[in-house]
Backbone as CSV, one residue per row, in Angstrom:
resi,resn,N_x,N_y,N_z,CA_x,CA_y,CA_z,C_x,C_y,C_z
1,UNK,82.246,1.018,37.705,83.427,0.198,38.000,84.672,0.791,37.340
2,UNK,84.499,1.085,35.980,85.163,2.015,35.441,85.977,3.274,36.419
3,UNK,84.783,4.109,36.537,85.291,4.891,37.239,86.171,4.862,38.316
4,UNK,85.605,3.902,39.112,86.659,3.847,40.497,88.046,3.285,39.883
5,UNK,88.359,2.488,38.910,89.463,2.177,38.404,90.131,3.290,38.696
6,UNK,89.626,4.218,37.772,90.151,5.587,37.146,90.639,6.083,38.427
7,UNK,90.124,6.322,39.204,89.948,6.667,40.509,91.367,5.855,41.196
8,UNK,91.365,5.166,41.491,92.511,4.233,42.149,93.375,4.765,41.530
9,UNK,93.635,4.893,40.147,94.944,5.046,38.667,95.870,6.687,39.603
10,UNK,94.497,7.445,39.435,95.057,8.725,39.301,95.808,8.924,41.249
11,UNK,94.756,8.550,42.106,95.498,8.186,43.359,96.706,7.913,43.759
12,UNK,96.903,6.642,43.358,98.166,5.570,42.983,99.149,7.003,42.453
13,UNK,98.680,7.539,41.439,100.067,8.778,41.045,100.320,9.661,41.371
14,UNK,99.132,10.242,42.103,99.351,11.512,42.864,100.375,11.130,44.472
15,UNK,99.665,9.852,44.564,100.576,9.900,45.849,101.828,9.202,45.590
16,UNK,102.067,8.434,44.591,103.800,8.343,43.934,104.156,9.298,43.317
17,UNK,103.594,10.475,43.252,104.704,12.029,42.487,104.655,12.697,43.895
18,UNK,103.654,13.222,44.576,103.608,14.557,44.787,103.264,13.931,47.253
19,UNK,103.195,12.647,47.324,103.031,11.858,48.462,101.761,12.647,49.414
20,UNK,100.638,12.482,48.543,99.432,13.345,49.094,98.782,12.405,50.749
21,UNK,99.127,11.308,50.107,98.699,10.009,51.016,99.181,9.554,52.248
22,UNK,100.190,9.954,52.571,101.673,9.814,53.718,100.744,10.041,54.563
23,UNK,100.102,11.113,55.274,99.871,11.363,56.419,98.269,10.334,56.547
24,UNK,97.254,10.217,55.310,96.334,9.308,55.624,97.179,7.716,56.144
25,UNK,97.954,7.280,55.598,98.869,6.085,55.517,99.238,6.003,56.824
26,UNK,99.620,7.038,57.547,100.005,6.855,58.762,99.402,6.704,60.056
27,UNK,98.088,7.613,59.990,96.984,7.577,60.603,96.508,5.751,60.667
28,UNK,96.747,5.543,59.396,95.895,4.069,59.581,96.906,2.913,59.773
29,UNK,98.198,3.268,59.433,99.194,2.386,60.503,98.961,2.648,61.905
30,UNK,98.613,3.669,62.245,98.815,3.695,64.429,97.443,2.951,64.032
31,UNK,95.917,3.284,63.533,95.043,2.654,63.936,95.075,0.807,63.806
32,UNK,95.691,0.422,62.631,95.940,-0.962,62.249,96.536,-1.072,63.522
33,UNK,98.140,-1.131,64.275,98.910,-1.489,65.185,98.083,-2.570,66.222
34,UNK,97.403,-2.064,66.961,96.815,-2.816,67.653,95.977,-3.852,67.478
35,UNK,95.606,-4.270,66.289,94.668,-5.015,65.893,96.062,-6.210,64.910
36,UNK,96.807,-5.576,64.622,98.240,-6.638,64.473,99.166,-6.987,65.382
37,UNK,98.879,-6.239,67.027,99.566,-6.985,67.808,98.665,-8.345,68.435
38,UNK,97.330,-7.691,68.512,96.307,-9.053,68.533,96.757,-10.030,67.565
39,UNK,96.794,-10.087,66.807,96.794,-10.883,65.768,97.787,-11.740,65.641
40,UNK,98.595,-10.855,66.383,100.678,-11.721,66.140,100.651,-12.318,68.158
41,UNK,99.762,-11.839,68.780,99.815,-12.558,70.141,99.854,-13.862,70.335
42,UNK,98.969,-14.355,69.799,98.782,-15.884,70.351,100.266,-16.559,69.812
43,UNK,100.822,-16.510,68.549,102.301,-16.827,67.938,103.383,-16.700,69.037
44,UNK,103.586,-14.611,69.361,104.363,-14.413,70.151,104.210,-15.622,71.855
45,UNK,102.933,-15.604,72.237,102.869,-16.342,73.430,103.200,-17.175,73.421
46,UNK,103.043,-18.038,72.002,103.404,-19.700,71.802,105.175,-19.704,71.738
47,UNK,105.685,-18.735,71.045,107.170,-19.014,71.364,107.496,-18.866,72.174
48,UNK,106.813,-17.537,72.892,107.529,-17.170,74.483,107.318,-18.477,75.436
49,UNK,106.330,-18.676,75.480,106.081,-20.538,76.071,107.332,-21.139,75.997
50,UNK,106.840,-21.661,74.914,107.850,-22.482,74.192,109.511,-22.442,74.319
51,UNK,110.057,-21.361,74.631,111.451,-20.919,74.972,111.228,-20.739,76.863
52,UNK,110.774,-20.401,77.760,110.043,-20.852,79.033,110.399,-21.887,79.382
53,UNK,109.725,-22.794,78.850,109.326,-24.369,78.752,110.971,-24.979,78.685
54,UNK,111.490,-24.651,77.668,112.624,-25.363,77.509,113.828,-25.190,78.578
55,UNK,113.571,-23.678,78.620,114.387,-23.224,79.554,114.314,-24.071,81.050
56,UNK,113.170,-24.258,81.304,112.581,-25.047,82.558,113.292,-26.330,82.739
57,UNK,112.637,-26.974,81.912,113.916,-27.890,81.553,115.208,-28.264,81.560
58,UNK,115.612,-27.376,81.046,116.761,-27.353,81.325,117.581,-27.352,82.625
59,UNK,116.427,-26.157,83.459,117.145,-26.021,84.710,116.803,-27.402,85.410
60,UNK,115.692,-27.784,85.179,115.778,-28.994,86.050,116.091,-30.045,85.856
61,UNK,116.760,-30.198,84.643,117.819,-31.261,84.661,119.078,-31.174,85.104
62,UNK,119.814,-30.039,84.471,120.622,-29.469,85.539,120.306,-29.457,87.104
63,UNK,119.189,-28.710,87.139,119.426,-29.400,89.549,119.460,-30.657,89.536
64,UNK,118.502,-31.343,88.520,118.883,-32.933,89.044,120.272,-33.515,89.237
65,UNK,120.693,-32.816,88.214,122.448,-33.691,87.661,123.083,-33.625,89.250
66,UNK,122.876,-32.079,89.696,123.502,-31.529,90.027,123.072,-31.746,91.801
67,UNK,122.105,-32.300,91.774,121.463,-33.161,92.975,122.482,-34.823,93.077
68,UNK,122.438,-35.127,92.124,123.229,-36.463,92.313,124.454,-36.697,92.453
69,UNK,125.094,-35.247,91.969,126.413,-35.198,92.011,127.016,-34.935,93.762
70,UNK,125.790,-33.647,93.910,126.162,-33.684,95.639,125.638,-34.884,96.268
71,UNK,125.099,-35.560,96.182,124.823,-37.336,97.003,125.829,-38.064,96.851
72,UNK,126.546,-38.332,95.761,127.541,-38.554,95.412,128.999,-38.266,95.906
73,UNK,128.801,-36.864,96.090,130.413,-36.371,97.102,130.190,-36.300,98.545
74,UNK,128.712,-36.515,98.850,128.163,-36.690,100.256,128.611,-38.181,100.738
75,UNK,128.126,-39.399,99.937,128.655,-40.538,99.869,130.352,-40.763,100.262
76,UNK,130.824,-39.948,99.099,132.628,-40.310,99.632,132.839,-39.658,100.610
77,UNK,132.165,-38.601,100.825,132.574,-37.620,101.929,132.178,-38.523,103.462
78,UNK,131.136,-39.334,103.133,131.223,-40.200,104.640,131.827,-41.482,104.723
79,UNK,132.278,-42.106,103.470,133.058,-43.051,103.428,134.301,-42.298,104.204
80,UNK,134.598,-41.168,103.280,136.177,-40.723,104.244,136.423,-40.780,105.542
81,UNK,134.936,-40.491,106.116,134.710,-39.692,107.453,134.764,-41.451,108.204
82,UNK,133.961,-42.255,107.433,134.243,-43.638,108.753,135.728,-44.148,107.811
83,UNK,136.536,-43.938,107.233,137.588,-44.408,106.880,138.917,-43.939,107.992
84,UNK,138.242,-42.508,108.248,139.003,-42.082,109.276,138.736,-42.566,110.745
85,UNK,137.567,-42.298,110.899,137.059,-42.901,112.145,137.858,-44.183,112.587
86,UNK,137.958,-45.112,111.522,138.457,-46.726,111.946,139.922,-46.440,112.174
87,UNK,140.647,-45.614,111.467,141.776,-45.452,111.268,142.068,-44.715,113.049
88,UNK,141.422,-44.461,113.076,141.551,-43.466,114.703,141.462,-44.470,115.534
89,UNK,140.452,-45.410,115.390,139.593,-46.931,116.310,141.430,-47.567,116.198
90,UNK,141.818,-48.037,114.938,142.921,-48.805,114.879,144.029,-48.432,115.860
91,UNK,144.228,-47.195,115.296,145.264,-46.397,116.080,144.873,-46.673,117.948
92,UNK,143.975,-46.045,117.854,143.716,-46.652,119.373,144.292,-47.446,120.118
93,UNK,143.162,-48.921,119.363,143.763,-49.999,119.754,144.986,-50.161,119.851
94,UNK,145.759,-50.139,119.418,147.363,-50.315,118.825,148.389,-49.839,119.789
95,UNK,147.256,-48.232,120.568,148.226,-47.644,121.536,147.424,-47.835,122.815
96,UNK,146.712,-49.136,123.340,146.383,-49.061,124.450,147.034,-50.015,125.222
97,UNK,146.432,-50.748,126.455,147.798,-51.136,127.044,148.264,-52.565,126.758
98,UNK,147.045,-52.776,126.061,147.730,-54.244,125.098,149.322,-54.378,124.882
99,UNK,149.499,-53.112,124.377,151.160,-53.253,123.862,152.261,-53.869,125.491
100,UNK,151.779,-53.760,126.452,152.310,-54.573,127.420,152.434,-56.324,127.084
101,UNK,151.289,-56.749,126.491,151.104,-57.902,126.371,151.887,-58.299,125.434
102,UNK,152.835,-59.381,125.262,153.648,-59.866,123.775,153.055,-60.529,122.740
103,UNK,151.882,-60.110,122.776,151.025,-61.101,121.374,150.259,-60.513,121.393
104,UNK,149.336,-59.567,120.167,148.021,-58.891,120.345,147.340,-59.326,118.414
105,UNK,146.164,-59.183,118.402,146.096,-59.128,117.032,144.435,-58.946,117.227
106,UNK,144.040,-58.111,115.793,143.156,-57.123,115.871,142.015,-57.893,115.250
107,UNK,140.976,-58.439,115.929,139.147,-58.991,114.901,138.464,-58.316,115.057
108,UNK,137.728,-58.010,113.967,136.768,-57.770,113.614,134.968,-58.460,113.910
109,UNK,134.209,-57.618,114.794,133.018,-58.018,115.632,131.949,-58.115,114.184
110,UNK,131.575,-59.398,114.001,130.528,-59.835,112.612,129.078,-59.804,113.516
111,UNK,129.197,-60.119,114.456,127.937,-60.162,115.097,127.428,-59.985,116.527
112,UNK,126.071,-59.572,116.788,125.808,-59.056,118.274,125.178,-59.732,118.553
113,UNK,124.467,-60.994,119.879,123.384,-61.952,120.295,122.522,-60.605,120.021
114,UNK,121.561,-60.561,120.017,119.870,-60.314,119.844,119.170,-60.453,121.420
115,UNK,119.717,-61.350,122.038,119.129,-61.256,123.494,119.429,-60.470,124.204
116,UNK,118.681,-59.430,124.945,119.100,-58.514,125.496,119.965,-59.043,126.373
117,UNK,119.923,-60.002,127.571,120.249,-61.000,128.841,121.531,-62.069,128.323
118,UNK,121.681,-62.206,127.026,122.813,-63.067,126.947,124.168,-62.082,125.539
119,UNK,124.760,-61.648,126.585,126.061,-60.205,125.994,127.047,-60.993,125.236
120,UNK,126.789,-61.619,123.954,128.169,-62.486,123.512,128.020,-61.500,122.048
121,UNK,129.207,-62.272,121.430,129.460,-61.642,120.219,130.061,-62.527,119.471
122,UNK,129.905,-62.587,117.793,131.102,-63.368,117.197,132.321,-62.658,116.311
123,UNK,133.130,-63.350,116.645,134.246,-62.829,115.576,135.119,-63.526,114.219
124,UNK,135.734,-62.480,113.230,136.367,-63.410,112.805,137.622,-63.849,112.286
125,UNK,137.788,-64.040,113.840,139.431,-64.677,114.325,138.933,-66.188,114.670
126,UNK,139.478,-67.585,114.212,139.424,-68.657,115.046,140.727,-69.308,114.991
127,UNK,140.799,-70.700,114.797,141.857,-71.588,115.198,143.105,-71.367,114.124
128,UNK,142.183,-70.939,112.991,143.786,-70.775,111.988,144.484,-69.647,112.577
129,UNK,143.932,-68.658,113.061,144.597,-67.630,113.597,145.106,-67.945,114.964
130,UNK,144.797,-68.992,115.638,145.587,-69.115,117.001,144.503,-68.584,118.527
131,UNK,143.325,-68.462,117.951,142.491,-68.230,118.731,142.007,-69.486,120.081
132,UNK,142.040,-69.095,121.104,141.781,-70.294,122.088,141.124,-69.681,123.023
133,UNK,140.115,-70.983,123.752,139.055,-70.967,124.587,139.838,-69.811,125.973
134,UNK,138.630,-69.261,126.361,139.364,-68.260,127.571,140.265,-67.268,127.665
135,UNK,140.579,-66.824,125.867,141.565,-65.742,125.177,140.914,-64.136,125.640
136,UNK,141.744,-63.613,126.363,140.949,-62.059,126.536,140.793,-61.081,125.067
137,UNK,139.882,-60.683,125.578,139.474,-59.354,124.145,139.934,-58.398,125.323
138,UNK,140.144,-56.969,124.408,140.497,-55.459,125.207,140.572,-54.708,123.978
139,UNK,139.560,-53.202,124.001,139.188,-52.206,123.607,140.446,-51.114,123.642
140,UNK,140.494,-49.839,123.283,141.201,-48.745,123.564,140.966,-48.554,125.310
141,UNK,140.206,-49.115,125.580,139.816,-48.382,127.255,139.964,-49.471,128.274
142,UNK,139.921,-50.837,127.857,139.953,-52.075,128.606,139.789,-52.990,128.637
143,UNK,139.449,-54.165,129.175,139.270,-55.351,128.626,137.268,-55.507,128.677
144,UNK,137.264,-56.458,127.596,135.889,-56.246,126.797,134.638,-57.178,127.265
145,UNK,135.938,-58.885,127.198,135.171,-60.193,127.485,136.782,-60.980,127.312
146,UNK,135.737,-62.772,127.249,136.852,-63.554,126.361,136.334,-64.148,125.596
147,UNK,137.445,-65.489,124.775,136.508,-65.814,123.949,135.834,-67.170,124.824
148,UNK,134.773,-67.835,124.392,134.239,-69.019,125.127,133.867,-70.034,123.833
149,UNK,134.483,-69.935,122.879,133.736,-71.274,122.037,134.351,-70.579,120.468
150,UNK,135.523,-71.524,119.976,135.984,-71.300,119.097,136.220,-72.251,117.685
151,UNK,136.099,-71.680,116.260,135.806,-72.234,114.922,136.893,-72.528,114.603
152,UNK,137.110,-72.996,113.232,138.648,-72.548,112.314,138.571,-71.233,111.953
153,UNK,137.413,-71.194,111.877,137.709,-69.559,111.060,136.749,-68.173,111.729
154,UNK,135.921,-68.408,113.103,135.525,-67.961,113.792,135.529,-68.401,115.299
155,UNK,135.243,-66.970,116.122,134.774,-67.669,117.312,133.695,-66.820,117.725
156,UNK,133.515,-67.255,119.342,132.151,-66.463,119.955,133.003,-66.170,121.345
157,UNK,132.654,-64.903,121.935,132.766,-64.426,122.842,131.711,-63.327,123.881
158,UNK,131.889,-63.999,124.779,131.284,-63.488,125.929,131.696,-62.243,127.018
159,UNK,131.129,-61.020,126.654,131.343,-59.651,127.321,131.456,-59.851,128.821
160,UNK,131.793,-58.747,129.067,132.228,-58.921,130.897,130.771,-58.490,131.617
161,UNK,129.654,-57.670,130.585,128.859,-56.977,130.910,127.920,-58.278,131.403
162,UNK,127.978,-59.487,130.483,126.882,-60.856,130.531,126.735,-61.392,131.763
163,UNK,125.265,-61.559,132.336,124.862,-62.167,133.640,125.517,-62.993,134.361
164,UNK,125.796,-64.159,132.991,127.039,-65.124,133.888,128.393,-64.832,134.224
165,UNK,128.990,-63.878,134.054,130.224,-63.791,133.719,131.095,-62.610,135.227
166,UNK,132.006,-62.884,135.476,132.593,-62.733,136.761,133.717,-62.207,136.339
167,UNK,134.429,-61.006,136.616,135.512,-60.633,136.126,136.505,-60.596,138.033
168,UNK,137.778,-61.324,138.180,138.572,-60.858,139.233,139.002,-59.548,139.148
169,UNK,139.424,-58.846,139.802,139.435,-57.380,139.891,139.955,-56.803,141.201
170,UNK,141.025,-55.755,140.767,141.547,-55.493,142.287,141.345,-53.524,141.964
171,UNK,141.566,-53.060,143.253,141.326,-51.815,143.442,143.241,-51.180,142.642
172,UNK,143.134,-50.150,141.895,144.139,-50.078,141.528,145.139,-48.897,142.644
173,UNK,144.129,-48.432,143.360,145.296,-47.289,144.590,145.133,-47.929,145.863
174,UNK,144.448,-49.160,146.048,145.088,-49.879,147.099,145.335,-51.579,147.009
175,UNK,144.915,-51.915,146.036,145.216,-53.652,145.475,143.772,-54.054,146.419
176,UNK,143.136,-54.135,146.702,141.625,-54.781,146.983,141.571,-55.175,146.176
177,UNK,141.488,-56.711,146.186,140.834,-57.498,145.943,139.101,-58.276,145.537
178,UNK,138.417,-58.180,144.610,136.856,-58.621,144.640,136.815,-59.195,143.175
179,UNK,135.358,-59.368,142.936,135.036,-59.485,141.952,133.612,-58.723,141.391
180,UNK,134.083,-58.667,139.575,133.107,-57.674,139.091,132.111,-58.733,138.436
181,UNK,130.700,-58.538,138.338,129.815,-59.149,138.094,129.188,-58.608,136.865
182,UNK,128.535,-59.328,136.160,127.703,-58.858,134.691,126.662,-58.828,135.305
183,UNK,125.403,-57.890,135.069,124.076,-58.112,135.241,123.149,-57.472,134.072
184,UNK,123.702,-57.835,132.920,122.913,-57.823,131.610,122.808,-56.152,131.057
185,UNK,123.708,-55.630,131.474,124.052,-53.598,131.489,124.854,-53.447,131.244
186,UNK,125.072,-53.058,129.315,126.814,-52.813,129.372,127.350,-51.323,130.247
187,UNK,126.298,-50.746,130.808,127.131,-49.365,131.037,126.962,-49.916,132.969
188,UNK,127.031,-51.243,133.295,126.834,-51.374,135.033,127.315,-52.495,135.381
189,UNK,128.430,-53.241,136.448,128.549,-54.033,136.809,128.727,-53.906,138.313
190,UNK,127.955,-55.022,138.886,128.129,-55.038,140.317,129.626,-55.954,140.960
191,UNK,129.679,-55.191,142.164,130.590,-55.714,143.220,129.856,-56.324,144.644
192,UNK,129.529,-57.530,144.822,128.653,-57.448,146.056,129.471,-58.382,146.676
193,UNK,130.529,-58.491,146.949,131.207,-59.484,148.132,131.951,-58.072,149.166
194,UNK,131.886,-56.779,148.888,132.924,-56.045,149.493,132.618,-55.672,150.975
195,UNK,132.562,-55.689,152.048,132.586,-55.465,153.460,131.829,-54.008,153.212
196,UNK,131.261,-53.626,154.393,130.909,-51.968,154.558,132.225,-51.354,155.069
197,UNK,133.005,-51.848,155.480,134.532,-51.312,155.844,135.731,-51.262,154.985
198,UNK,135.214,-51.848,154.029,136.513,-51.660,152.683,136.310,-50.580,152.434
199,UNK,137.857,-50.617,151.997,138.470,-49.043,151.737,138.016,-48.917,149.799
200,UNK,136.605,-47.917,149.279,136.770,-48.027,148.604,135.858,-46.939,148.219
201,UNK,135.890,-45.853,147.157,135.240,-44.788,146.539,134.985,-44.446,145.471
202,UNK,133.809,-43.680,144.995,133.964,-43.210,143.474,134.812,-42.809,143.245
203,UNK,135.182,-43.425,141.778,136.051,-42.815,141.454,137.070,-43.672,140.872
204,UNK,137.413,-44.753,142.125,138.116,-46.275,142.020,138.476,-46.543,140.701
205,UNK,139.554,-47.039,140.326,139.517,-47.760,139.132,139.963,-49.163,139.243
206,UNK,139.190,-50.020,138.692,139.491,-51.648,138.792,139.878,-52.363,137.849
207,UNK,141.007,-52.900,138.227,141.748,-53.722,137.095,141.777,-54.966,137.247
208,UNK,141.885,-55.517,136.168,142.352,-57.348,136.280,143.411,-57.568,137.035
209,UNK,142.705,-58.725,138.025,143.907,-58.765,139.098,144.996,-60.325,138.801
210,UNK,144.252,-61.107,137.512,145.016,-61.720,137.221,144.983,-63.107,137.859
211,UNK,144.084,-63.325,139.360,143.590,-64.489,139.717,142.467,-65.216,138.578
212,UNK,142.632,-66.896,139.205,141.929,-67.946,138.258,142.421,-67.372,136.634
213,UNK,143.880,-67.067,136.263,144.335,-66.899,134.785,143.386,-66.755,133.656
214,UNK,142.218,-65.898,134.117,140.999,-65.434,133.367,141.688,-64.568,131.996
215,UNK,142.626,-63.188,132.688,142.715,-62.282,132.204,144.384,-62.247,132.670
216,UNK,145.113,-61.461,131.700,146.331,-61.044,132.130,146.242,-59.796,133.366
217,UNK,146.764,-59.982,134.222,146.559,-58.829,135.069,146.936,-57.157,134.806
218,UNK,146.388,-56.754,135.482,147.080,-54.996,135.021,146.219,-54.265,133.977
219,UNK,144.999,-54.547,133.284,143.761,-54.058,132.353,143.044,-53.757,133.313
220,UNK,142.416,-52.177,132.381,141.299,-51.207,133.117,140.348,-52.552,132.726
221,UNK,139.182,-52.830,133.802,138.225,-53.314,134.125,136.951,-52.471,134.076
222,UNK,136.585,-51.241,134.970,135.582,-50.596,135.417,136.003,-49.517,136.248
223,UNK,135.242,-48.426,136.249,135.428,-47.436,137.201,134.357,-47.315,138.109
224,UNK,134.573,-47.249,139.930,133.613,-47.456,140.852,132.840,-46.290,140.561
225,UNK,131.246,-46.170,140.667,130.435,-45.031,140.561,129.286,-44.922,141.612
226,UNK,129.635,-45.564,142.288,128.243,-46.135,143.405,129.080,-46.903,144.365
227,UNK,129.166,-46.119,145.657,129.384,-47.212,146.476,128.105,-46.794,148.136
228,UNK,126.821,-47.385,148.574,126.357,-47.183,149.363,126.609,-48.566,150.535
229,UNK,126.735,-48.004,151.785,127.295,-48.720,152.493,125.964,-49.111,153.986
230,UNK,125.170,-50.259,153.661,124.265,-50.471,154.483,124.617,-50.972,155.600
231,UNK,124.179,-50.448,157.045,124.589,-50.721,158.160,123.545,-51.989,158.609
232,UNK,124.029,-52.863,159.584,123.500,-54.032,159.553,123.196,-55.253,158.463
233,UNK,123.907,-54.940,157.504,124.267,-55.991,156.174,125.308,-56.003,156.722
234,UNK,125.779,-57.149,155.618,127.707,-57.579,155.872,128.109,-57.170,154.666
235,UNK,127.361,-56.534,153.414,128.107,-56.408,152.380,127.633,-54.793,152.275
236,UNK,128.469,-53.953,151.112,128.298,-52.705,150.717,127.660,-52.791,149.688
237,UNK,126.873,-52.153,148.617,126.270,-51.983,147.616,127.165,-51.082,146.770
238,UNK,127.941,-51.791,145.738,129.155,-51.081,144.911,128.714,-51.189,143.426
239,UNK,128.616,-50.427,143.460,128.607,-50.411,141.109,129.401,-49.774,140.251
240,UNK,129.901,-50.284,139.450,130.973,-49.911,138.573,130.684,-49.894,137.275
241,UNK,131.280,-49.069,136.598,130.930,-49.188,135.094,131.864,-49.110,134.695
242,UNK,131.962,-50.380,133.602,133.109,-50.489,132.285,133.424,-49.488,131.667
243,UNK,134.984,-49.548,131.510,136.173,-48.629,131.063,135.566,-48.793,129.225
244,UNK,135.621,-50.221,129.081,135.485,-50.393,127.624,134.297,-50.144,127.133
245,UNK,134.424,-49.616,125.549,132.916,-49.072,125.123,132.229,-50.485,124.696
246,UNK,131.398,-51.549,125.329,130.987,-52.856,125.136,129.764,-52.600,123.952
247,UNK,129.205,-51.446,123.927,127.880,-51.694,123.020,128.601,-50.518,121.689
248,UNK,129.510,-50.062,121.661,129.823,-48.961,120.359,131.076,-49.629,119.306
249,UNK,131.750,-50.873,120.007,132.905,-50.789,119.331,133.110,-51.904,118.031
250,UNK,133.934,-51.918,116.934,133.783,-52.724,116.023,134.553,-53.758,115.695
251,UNK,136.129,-53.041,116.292,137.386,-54.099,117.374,137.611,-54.615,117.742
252,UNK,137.995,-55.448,118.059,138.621,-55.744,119.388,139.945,-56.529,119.376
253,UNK,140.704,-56.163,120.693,142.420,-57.139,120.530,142.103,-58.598,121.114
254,UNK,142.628,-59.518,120.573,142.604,-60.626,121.246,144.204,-60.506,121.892
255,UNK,144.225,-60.787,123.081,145.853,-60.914,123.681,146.508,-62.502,123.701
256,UNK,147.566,-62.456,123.533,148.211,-63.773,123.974,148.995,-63.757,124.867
257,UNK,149.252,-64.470,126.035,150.010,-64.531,127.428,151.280,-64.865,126.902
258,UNK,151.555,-64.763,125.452,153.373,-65.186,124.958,153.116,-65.445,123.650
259,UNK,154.833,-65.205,123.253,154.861,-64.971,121.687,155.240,-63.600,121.562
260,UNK,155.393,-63.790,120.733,155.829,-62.482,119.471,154.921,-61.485,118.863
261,UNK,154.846,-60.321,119.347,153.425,-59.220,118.357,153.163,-60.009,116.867
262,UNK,152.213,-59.827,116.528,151.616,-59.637,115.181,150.931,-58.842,114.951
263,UNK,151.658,-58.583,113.130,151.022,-57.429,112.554,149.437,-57.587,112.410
264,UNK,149.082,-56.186,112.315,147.609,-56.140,112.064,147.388,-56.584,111.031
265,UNK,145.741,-57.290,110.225,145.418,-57.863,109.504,145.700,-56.663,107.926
């Protein structure tokens, strides 16, 4: 035991004077290396993880943020888009031929019947506003309905498209005279009183002719799209479809036959 002391002593000095040991020393650093990168792996993996991991994180809180933020400018971005839309609807209204009429004022449609067969709607315009039984509605494109049954603070109205409902109507490039019929189709109304000899074609446009004080006269009604003319009947087979958009719109003018415009709400 001694000896090897001795042994270690004189080692230890030969290779701190004269560095006999350097090149054994080095040999067994390259051989150690690999057996200390084993050794330091599982550590290195756990931080590398560990910084990974966080990083991960990170990003996906960031996409999230950054997910809600675009839903978010998607949101105003379609608020803008129907802010404009109405603003276009308003404008419309405002410049259609209502402005003939000396009293117009603009409601808002709260509700649609549910029955396919009965075409009414409610609004909410009623008696404080001056609303009265048999008052025409009219769209940017024409007249819509009227009203038939009115609140203080609502009413209900009945489309031109509705089964019961009969619009007077004259041919606008030669004044013919008929009437337009609802048959439960906002995009179809029939004409069946017209002769096979009336003067009349696609194309036609029919306006309120202003008989039985239904409607003010002079409003797009329908445009003729069908006219077949059966020989040996007494009548023609005529169909027309409404000017006004009856199933898209959110509008509508109520007119007054006198008075003074009023401003929009």
């Amino acid at each position: 035991m001694v000896l090897l002391a001795f042994l270690s002593v004189c080692l230890i000095y030969l290779d701190y004077q004269q560095g006999h040991l350097q090149t054994v020393r080095r040999a067994l650093s390259v051989a150690v290396y690999p057996i200390r990168v084993l050794v330091d792996m599982p550590s290195a993996t756990f931080g590398w993880a560990r910084e990974r991991l966080a990083e991960r994180d990170r990003l996906v809180t960031e996409n999230r943020e950054l997910r809600l933020e675009s839903l978010r400018q998607q949101a105003r971005l379609q608020q803008l888009i129907a802010l404009e839309v109405e603003n276009a609807r308003l404008r419309s209204l405002m410049e259609s031929p209502a402005r003939l009429a000396n009293r117009v004022q603009v409601a808002e449609i709260l509700a649609v019947d549910l029955d396919p067969y009965r075409h009414r709607i409610a609004l909410n315009r009623g008696e404080q506003a001056g609303v009265y039984e048999g008052q025409a509605l009219l769209d940017a494109d024409g007249i819509v309905g009227q009203v038939i049954r009115v609140n203080p603070l609502g009413a209900e109205a009945i489309l031109i498209s509705d089964p019961s409902h009969a619009t007077p109507v004259e041919l606008s490039r030669n004044g013919l005279r008929t009437v337009a019929l609802g048959v439960g189709d906002v995009t179809r109304m029939d004409l069946p009183f017209l002769p096979n000899s009336a003067d009349i074609q696609v194309g036609d446009l029919l306006t309120s002719s202003g008989l039985g004080d239904a409607f003010p006269a002079g409003y797009p009604v329908a445009r003729v799209t069908r006219v077949e003319r059966r020989p040996g009947e007494p009548f023609a087979h005529v169909e027309a479809e409404p000017t006004a958009a009856l199933n898209r719109t959110r509008q509508v003018l109520l007119v007054w036959k006198g008075g003074e415009q009023v401003a929009l709400p």
